[in-house]
C-alpha positions in Angstrom: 111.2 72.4 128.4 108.5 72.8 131.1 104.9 70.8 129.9 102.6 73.5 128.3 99.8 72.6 131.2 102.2 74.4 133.9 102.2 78.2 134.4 105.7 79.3 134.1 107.4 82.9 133.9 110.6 83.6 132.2 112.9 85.4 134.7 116.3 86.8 134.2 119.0 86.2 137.0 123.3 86.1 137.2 124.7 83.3 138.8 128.2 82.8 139.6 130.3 81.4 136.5 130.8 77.8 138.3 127.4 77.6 139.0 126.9 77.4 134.9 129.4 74.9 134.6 128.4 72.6 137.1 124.8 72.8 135.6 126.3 71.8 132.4 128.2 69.1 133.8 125.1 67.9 135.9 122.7 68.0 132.9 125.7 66.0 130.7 125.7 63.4 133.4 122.1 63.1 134.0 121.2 63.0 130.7 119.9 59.6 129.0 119.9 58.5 125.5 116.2 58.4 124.8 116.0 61.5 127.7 118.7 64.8 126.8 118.7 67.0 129.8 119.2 70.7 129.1 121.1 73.4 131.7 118.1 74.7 131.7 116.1 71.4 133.3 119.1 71.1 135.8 118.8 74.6 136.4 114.6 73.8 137.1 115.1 71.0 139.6 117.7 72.8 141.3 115.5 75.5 141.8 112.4 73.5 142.9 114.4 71.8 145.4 116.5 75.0 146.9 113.2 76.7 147.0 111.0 73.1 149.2 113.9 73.4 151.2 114.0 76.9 152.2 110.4 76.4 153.0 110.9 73.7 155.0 113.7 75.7 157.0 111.6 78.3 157.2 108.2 76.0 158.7 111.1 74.8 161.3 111.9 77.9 162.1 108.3 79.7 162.7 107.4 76.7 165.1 110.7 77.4 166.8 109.4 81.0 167.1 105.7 79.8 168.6 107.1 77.1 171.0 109.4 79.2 172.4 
């Protein structure tokens, strides 16, 4: 679960069946003892980094656009 000091929206989407499992698997592997992840907090930080990326590809591809 997200801290209570971050604004957050609930969203619905459909994601491809393997993508499910291999969340499950990821947050079964990740997960710690004293720190249980959920799908849900694999799910997050996939996210979060899918979406810096994207912005990155997309700040390399605007100064592509200007120099050229």
């Amino acid at each position: 679960m997200p801290p209570k000091s971050h604004a957050t929206q609930q969203i619905t989407v459909r994601v491809p069946v393997a993508a499910v499992e291999t969340a499950d698997e990821l947050a079964e592997l990740l997960s710690e003892p004293e720190l249980p992840l959920l799908r849900a907090d694999v799910l997050r930080t996939a996210l979060a980094r899918g979406l810096a990326v994207l912005r990155e590809e997309a700040a390399a591809k605007r100064k592509r656009k200007r120099s050229a």
